[in-house]
C-alpha positions as CSV (number, residue, x, y, z in Angstrom):
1,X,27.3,0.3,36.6
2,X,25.8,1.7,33.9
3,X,23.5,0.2,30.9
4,X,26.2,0.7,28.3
5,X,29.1,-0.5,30.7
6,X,27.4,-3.9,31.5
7,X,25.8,-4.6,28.1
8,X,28.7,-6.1,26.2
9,X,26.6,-8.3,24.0
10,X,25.5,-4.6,22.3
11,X,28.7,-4.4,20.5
12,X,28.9,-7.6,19.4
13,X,25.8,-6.4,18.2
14,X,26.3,-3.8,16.6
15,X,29.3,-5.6,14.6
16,X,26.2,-7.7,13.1
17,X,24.4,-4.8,11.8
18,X,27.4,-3.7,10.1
19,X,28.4,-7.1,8.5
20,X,24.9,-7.3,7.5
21,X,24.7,-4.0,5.7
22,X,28.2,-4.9,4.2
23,X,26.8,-8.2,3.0
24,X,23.5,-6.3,1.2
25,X,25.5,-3.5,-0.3
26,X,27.8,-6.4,-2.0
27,X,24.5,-8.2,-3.1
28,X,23.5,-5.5,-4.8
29,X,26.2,-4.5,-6.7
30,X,25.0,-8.0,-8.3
31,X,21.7,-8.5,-8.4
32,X,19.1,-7.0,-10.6
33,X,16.0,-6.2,-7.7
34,X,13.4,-5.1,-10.8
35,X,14.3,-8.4,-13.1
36,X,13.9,-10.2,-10.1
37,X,10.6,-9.4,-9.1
38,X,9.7,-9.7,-12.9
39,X,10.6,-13.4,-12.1
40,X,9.0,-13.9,-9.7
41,X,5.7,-12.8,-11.5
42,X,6.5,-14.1,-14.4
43,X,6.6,-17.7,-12.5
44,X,3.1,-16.9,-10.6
45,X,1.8,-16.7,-14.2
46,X,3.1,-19.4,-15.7
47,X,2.5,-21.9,-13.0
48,X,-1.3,-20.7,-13.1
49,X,-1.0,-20.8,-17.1
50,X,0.0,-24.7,-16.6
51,X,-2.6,-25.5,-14.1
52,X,-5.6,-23.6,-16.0
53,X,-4.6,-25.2,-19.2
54,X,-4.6,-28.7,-17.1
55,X,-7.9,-27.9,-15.5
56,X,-9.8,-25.7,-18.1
57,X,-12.7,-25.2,-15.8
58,X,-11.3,-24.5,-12.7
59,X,-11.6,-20.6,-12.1
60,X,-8.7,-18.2,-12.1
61,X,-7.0,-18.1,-8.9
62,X,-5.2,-15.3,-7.3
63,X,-1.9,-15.2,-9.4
64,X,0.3,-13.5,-6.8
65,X,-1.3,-12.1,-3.7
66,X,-1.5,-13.5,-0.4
67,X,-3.0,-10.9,1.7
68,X,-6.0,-8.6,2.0
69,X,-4.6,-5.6,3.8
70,X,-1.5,-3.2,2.5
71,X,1.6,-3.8,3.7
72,X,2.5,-1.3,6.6
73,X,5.9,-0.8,8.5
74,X,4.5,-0.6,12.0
75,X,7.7,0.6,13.3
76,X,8.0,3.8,11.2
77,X,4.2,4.2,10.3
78,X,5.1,3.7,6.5
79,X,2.2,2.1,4.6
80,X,3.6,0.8,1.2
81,X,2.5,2.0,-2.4
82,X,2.8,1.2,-5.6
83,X,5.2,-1.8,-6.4
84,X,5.9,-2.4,-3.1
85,X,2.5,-3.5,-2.6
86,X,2.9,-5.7,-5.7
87,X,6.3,-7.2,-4.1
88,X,5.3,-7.4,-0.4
89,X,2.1,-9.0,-1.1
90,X,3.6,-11.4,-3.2
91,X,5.7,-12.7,-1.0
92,X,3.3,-15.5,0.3
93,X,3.1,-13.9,3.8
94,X,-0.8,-13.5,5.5
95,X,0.9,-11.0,7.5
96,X,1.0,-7.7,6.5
97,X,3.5,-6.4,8.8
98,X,7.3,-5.9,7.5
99,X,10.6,-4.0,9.3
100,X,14.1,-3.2,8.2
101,X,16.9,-5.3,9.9
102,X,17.6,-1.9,11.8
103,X,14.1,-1.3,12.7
104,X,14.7,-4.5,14.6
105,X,18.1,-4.2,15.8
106,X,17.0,-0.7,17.6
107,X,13.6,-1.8,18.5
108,X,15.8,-5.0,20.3
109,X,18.3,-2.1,21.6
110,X,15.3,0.3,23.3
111,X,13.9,-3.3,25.1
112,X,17.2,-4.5,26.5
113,X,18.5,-1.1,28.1
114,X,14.7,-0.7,29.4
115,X,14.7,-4.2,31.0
116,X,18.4,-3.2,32.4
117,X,17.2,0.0,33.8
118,X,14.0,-1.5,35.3
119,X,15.8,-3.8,36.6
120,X,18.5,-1.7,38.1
121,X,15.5,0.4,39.5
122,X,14.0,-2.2,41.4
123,X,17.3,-3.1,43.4
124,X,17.7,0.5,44.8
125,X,14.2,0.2,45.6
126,X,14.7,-3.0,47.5
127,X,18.1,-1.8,49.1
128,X,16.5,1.5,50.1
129,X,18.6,3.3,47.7
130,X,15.5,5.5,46.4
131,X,12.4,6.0,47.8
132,X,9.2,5.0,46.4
133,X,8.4,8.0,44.7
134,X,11.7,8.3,43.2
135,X,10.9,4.7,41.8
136,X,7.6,5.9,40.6
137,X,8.7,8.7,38.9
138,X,11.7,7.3,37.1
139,X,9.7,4.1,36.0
140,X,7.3,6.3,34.1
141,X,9.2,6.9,31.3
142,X,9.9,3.1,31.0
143,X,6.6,2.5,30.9
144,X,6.0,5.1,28.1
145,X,8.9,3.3,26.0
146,X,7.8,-0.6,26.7
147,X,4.3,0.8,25.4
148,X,5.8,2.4,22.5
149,X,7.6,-0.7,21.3
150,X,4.5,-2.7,22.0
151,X,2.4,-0.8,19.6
152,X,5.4,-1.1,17.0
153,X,4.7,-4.8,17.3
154,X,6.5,-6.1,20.6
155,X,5.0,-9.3,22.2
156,X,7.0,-10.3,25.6
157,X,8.9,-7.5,27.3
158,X,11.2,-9.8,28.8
159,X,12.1,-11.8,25.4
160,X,14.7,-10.7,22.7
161,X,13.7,-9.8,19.5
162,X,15.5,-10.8,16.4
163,X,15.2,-11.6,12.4
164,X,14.9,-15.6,12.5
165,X,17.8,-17.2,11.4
166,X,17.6,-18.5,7.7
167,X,14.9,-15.7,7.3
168,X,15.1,-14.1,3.3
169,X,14.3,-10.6,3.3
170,X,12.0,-9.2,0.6
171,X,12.8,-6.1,-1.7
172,X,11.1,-2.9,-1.4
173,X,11.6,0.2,-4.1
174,X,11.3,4.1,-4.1
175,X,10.9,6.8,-6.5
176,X,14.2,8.4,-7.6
177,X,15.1,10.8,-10.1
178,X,17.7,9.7,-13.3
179,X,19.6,11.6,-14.8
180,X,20.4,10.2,-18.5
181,X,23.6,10.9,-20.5
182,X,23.5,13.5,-23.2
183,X,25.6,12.4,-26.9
184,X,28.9,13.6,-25.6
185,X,29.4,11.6,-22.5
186,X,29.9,8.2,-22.7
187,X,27.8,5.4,-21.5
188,X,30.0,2.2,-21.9
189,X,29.5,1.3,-18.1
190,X,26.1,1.6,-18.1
191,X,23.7,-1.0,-18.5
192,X,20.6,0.9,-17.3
193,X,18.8,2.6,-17.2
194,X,19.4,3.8,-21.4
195,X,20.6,7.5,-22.4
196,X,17.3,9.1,-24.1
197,X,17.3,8.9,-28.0
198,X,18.4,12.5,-29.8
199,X,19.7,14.3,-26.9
200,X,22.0,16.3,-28.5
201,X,25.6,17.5,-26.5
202,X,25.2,20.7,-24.8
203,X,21.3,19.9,-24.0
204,X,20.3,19.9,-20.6
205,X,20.5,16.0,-19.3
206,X,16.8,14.9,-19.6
207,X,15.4,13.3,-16.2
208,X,12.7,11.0,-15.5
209,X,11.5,9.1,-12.2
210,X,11.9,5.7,-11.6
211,X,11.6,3.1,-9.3
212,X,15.0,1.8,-7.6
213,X,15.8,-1.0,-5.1
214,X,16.1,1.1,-1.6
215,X,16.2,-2.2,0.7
216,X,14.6,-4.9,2.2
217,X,12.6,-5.9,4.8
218,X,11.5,-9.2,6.9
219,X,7.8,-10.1,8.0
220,X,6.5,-10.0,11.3
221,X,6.4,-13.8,11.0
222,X,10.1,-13.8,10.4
223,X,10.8,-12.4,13.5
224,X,10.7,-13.7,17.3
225,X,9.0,-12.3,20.3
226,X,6.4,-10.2,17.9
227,X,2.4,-9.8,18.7
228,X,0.3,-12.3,16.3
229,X,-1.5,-10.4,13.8
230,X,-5.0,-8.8,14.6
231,X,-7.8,-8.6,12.6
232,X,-8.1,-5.2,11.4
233,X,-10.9,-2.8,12.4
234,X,-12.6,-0.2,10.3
235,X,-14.1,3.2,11.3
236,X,-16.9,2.3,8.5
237,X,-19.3,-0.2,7.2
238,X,-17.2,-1.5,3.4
239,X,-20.4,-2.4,1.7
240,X,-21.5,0.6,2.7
241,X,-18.5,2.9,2.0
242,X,-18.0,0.9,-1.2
243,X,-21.7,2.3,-1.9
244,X,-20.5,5.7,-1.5
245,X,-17.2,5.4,-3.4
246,X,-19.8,4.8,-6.2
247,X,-21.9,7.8,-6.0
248,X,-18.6,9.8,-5.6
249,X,-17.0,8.5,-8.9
250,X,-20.8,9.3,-10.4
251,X,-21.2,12.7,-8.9
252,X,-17.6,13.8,-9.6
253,X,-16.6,12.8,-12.8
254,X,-19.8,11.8,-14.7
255,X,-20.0,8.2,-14.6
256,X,-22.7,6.5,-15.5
257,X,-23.7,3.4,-14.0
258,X,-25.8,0.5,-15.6
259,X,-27.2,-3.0,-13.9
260,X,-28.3,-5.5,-17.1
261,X,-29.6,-9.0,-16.5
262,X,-26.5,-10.5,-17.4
263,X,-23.5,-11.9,-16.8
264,X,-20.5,-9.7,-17.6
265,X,-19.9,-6.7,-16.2
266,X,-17.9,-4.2,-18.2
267,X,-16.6,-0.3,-18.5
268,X,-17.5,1.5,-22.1
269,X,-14.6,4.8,-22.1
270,X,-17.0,5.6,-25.2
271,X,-19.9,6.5,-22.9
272,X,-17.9,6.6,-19.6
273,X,-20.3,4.0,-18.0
274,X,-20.1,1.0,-16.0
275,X,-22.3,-1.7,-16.8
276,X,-22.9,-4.7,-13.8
277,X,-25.0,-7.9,-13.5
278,X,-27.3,-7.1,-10.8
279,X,-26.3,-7.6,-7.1
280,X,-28.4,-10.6,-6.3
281,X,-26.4,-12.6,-9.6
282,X,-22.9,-12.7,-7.2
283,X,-22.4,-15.0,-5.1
284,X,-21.6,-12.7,-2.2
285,X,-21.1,-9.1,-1.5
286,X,-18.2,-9.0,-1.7
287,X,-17.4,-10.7,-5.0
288,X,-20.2,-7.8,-6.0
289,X,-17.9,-4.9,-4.6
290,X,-14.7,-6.6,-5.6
291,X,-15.9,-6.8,-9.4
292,X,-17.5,-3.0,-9.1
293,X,-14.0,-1.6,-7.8
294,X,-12.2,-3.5,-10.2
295,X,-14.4,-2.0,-13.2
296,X,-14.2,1.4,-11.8
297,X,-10.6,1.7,-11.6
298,X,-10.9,1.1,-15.8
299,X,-12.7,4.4,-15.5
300,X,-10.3,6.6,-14.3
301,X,-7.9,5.4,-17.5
302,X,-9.2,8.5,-19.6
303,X,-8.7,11.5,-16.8
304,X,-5.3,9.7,-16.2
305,X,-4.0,9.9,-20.0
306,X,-3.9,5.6,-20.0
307,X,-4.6,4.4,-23.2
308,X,-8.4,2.6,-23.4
309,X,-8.6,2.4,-27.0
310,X,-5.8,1.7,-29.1
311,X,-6.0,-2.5,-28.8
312,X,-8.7,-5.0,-29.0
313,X,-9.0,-8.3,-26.6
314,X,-5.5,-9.8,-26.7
315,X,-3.4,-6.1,-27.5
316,X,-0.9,-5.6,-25.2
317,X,-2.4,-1.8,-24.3
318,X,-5.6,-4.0,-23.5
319,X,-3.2,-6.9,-21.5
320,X,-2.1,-3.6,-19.5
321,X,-5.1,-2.1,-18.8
322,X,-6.6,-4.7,-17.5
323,X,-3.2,-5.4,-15.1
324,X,-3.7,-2.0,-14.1
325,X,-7.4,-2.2,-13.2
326,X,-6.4,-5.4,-11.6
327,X,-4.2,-3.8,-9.2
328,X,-5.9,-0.9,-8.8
329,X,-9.1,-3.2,-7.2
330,X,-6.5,-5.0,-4.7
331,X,-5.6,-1.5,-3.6
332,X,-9.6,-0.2,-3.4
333,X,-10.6,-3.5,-1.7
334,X,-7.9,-3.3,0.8
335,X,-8.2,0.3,1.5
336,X,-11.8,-0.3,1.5
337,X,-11.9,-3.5,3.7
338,X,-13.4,-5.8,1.2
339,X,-11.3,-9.3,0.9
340,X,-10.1,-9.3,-2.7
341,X,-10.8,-12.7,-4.7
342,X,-9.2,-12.5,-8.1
343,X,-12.1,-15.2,-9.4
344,X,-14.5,-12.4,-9.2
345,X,-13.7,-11.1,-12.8
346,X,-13.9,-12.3,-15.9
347,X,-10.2,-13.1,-16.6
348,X,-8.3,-16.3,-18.4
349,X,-5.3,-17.3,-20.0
350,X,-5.3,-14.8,-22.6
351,X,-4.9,-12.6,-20.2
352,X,-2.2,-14.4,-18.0
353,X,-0.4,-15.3,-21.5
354,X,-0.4,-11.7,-22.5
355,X,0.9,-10.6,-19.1
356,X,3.7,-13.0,-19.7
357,X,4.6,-11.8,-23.1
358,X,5.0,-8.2,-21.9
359,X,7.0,-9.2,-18.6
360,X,9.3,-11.2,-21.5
361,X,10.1,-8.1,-23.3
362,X,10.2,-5.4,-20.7
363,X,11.4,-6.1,-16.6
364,X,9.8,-2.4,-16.0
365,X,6.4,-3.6,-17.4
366,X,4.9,-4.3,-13.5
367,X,6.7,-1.2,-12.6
368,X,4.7,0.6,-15.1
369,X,1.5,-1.0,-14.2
370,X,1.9,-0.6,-10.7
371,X,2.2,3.1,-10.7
372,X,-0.9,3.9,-13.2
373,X,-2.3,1.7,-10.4
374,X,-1.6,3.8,-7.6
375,X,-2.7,7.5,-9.0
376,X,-5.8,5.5,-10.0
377,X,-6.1,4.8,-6.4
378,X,-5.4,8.1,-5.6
379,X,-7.5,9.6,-7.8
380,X,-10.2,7.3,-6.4
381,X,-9.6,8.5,-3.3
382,X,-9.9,12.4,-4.3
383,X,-13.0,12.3,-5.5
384,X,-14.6,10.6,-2.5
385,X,-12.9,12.8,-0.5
386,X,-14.4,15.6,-2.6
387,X,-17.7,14.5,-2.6
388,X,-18.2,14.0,1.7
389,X,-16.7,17.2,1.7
390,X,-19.9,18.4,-0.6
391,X,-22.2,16.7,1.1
392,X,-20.8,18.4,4.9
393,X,-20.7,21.2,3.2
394,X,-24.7,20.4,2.3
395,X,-25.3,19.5,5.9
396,X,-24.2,22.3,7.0
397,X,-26.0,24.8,4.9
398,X,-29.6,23.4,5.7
399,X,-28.2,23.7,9.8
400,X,-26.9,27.0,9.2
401,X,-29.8,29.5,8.2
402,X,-32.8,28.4,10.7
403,X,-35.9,30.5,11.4
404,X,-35.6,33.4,14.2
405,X,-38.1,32.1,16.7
406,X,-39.8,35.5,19.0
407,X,-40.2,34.7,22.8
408,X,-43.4,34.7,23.8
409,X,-44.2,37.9,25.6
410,X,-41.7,40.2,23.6
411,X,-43.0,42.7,21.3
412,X,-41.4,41.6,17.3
413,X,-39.4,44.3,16.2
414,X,-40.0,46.9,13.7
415,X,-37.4,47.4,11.2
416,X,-37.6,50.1,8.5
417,X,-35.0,50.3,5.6
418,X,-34.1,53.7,3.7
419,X,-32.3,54.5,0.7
420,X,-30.1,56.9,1.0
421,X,-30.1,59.5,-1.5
């Protein structure tokens, strides 16, 4: 008897997936995913607003973020960008690991018909069926699978694996490409995204990118028969590689970097230089390296075309700038290894009450923010890149051209050099 004859759970199944899928793609005919998550923010804020204005010297607290690592999709190697990180991290989970309901159902799938087939394997075995090596042989490619599944995040081969019932699953976003309307085609069932002012008929449809609800995902905590989270390991030291991001952003783009007995630490665009309290004025390390990532992704505002000028303290292009930078040094310290701790900066309500303001008016406003986020990151990332590969290069070239040493007992060799005429 086959796997497939003998499984008849499977279809039932399967009849889940599809009633699930049905049930989402009826959801979100209805919902709003990017208002939503604007909610959510916007309640973050003002439930820190309340409590800061209650407690006027307590320090700002982290007003949405719950983990120090990205979010990663172990079972398709994705690691999330962008908004994504700004919606996954929010979603008051410590783990950092999230999969699609299908991701489950086939990981699930791949465990049962490998249990059935081990199973199956050891009764031939034991009723003579197939010889030893025959069992050998065939269980190998189990093996290969079960190990497969386990590094995707499966705990107890033997266990089932599914979403926990109850369990809500969280939004995640990708890029697409809108086309907007020109003046001769109507628009009346369209609430969003808004046809481009002055686009005249018979002009090519103008298209921008935007970010649109592709699904949703569950934690790892929301899931049974899944590994516990382990602590993350790093290839580097992140004081230390925090310490070369530095010198990288110096080298490469012509920052200059300042340390002033005092206690604010600050980015002028004017001079393109960083100014920090010095090291020993933190109360750790990493509140040191948090604060220095945090004022280094305002540096990157002017190669990137953000606007660092046009508002004073309070402006919304200052609110947004500093929301920018502020998501920017969650992404550094996480891809960087160094636990974020939003008390490290010198942030208040002005700023949360600003944020608010702008998430009132515009539901795209964290989209926005998130994005200059990432190519800051990015950018980041490039130039340290850059300068290793400088410095190898530099290696290299003092390795490369090393003095011709003459074994003793051989006559050095006469070499004579003409011109020709």
């Amino acid at each position: 008897m086959t796997y497939e004859q003998s499984n008849i759970k499977q279809d039932e199944s399967n009849k889940q997936v599809k009633q699930y899928k049905k049930k989402i793609a009826l959801k979100e005919d209805k919902k709003d995913y990017r208002q939503e998550l604007t909610d959510k923010v916007k309640i973050r804020i003002e439930e820190m607003i309340s409590h800061m204005e209650a407690n006027p010297d307590d320090q700002w607290n982290k007003p949405w973020f719950s983990c120090n690592e990205r979010p990663v999709n172990p079972a398709t190697g994705t690691v999330y960008k962008g908004i994504n990180v700004i919606s996954l991290m929010s979603a008051d989970f410590v783990d950092n690991r999230f999969y699609t309901y299908n991701n489950i159902a086939e990981m699930e799938k791949t465990r049962a018909k490998n249990v059935f087939e081990l199973n199956d394997l050891s009764e031939k075995l034991e009723a003579k069926a197939i010889t030893q090596a025959e069992f050998d042989q065939r269980l190998a490619p189990l093996e290969k699978s079960f190990q497969e599944l386990e590094a995707k995040g499966l705990n107890n081969r033997l266990e089932a694996m599914h979403i926990i019932k109850g369990s809500k699953a969280i939004p995640v976003f990708k890029a697409v490409q809108v086309s907007f309307k020109s003046a001769d085609e109507t628009n009346d069932n369209e609430a969003d995204p808004k046809p481009v002012e002055n686009v005249k008929a018979g002009d090519a449809a103008p298209k921008i990118w935007m970010q649109a609800h592709s699904g949703n995902v569950f934690n790892a905590t929301q899931i049974t028969n899944m590994k516990p989270l382990q602590a993350k390991t790093y290839t580097f030291f992140p004081h230390e590689e925090a310490e070369t991001h530095l010198q990288a952003m110096i080298v490469k783009t012509g920052l200059t970097y300042n340390e002033v007995n005092k206690g604010r630490a600050f980015y002028s665009p004017a001079n393109h230089a960083i100014t920090m309290p010095p090291k020993e004025l933190f109360r750790t390390g990493n509140d040191y390296y948090g604060t220095l990532l945090h004022e280094i992704s305002h540096s990157t505002g002017k190669a990137l075309g953000r606007d660092l000028s046009s508002g004073g303290f309070g402006s919304k292009s200052y609110a947004k700038e500093e929301l920018v930078a502020e998501i920017s040094s969650v992404l550094m310290s996480a891809d960087l290894g160094i636990p974020y701790d939003a008390t490290q900066h010198e942030n208040n309500v002005a700023y949360l009450k600003s944020w608010l303001g702008a998430l009132n008016e515009d539901k795209n406003y964290i989209f926005k923010a998130a994005s200059q986020a990432e190519k800051s990151v990015n950018y980041q990332h490039e130039q340290r890149a850059a300068y290793k590969a400088d410095l190898l290069l530099q290696q290299v070239a003092k390795t490369d051209l090393k003095a011709v040493v003459v074994p003793k007992g051989l006559p050095a060799v006469k070499r004579e050099f003409a011109m020709s005429m």
